[in-house]
N, C-alpha and C positions, 0 to 999 in steps of 0.2 A: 777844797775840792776833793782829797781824796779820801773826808771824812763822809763825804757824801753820797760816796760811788760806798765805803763798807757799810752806809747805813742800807742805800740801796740793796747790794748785794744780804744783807742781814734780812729785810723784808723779804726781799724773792725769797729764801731759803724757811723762813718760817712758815711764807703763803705757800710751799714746796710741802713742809712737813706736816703743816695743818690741815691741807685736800687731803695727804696720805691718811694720815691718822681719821679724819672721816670718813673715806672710802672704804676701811678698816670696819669703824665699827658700821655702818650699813651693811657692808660682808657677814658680821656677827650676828643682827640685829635682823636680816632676810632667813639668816641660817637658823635662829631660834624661835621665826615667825613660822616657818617651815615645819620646824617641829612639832610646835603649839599646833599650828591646824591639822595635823597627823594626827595629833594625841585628842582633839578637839572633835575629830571625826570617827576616832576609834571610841571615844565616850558616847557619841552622841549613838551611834549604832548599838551598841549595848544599851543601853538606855531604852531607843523605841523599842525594841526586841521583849526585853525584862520586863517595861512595862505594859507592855500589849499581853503581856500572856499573863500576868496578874490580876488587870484588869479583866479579863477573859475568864478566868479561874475565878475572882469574887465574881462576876455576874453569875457564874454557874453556880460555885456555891449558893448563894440565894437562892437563885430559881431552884436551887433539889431540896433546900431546905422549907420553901413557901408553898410545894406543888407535890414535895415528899417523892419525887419520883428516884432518890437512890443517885449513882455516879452520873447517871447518864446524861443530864443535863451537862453537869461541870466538865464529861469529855468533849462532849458538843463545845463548849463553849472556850474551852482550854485550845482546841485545834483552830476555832476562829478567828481567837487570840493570837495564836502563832503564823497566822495566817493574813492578819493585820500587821502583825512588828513586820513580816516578809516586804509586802509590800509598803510600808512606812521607809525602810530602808532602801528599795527601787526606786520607791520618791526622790530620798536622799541623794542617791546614787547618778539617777539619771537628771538631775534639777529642776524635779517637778514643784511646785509649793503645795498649799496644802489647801486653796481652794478648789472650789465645787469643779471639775469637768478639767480635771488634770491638765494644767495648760501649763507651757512653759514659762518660768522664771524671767520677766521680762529684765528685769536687770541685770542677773547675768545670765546670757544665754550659755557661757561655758562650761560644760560637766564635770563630776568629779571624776579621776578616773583612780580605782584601786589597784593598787602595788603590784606589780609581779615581779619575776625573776627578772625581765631584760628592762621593767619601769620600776624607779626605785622610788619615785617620789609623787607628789599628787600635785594637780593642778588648782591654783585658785582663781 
């Protein structure tokens, strides 16, 4: 009998320090999913931005080199450029997607919301 109450007692204390040790690494594992989409968000914004104004800059490039008209094209084109990452990032920002007549994100309607001094972290 009373090998059965310390097997007992031995189970609870294991099923005791196994939730802990789970709860643990789920705390780890929320805390570096957190980061990921931080770091996941701050890539992705660079990205549209860099790439839209590349894009932007070769279309111009070509059009002054096929039409000979000199920078003029490629500033036109460079500004429209930056003028698309602007709004690619609003996209981003507000949870628009990326088709035709800017409609909300039906899967998640929640936005992202960027950092400031009294919000330290983003919402997924």
């Amino acid at each position: 009998m009373k090998k059965i109450n310390e097997i007992e007692t031995l189970k609870l204390k294991l099923e005791e320090a196994s939730s802990k040790s789970n709860k643990d690494h789920l705390n780890k594992k929320t805390a570096l999913h957190e980061k990921g989409s931080a770091l996941s968000l701050a890539l992705r914004v660079g990205v549209e931005l860099v790439s839209a104004v590349a894009v932007g800059t070769g279309i111009g490039l070509g059009a002054d080199y096929w039409f000979k008209t000199g920078p003029w094209l490629m500033i036109i084109f460079i500004v429209i450029g930056i003028v698309a990452g602007m709004l690619n990032v609003y996209r981003l920002a507000s949870g628009y997607n990326y088709s035709g007549g800017y409609h909300k994100n039906k899967k998640n309607q929640e936005t992202i919301s960027f950092p400031s001094k009294s919000n330290e972290g983003f919402k997924d």
